[in-house]
C-alpha distance (Angstrom), angle and dihedral (degrees) to the residues before:
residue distance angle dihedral
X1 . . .
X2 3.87 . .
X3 3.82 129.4 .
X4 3.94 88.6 -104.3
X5 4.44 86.7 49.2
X6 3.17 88.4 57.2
X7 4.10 108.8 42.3
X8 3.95 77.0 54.0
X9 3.37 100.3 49.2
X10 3.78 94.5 44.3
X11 3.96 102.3 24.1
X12 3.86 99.9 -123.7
X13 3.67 118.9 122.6
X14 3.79 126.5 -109.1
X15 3.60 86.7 -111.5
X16 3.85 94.6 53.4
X17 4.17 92.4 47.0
X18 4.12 92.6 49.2
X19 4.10 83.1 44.0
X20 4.39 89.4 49.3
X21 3.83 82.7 48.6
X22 3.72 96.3 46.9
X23 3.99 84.0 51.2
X24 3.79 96.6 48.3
X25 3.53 100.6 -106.2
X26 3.50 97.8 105.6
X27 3.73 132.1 54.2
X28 3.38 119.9 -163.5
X29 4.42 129.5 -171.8
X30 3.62 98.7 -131.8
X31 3.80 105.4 -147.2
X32 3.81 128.8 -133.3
X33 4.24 86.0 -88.8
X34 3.72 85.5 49.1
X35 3.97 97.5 -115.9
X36 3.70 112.9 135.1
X37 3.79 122.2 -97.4
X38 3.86 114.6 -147.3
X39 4.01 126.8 -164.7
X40 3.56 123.5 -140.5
X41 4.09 91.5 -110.4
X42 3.86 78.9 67.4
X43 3.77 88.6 80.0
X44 3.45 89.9 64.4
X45 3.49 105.1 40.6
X46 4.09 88.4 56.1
X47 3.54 91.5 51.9
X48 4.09 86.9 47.2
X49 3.50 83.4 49.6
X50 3.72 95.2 52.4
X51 3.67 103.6 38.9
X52 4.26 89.4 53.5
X53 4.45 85.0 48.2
X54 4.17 87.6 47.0
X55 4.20 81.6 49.0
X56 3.87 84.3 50.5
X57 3.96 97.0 -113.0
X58 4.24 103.9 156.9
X59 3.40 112.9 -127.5
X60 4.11 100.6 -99.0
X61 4.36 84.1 54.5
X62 4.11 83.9 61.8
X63 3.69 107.2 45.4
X64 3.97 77.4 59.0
X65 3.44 108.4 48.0
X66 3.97 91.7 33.3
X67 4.24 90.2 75.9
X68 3.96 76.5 61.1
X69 3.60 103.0 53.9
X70 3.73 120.3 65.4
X71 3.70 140.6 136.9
X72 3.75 138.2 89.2
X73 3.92 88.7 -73.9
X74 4.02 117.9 47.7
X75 3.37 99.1 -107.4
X76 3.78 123.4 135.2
X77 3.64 129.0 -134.3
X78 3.78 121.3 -138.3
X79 3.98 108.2 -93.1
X80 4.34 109.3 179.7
X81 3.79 80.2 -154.2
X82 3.83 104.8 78.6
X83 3.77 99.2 32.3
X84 3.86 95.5 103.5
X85 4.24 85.2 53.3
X86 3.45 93.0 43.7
X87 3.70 92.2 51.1
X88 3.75 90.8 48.0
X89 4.04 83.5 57.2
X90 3.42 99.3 53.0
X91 4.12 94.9 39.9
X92 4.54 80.9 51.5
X93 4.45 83.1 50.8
X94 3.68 91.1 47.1
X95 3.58 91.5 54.6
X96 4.13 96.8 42.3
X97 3.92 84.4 48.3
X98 3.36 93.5 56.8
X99 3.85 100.0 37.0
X100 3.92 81.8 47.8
X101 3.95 87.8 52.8
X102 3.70 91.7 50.0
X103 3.98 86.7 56.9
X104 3.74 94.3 45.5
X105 3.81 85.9 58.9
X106 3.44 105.7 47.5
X107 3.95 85.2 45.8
X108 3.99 89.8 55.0
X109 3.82 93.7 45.3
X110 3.87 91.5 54.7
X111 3.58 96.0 44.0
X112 3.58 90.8 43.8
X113 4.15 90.9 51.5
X114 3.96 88.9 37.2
X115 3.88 86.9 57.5
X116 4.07 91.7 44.4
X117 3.87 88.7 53.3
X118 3.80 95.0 49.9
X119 4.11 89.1 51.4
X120 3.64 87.3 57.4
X121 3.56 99.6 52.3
């Protein structure tokens, strides 16, 4: 299937599937003219690849757990081999979660004393 096929099939722009290629996520036949041939299993591997970036996996994190996950749902199979790099993900998610949480809560105790000032005034 073509670039366009595919960014309709799987809802990720042109732009995004060259740019998952560039990365090494994406593997692409190039054809005799040179345009890129996608298989159908590549409609699955961009939404793999686009669930683990919504879960805040960088790039490098997916091109190593994506040899991992297969199958005509995205699921991923247990592979020993990426555990340490997965753990180093989730330790770097704990950490934006709770900077993130820090943020929240200075945010709520301003609004909450900006609201208590306007009240009095």
């Amino acid at each position: 299937m073509s670039i366009g096929e595919l960014s309709q099939r799987s809802g990720a722009s042109p732009r995004m599937l060259r740019y998952y290629e560039q990365q090494g996520l994406l593997n692409p036949v190039r054809g005799d003219n040179g345009y890129r041939r996608y298989c159908p299993d590549d409609v699955t591997t961009v939404a793999q690849i686009r669930g683990l970036l919504d879960a805040g996996l960088p790039t490098d994190a997916i091109r190593q757990i994506l040899p991992c996950a297969h199958g005509s749902e995205p699921t991923i199979d247990p592979c020993p081999e990426i555990l340490s790099a997965l753990a180093h993900e989730k330790e770097r998610l704990d950490e934006r979660i709770r900077h993130l949480s820090t943020s929240r809560d200075t945010l709520d105790r301003y609004l909450t004393a900006t609201h208590a000032a306007l009240q009095r005034d």
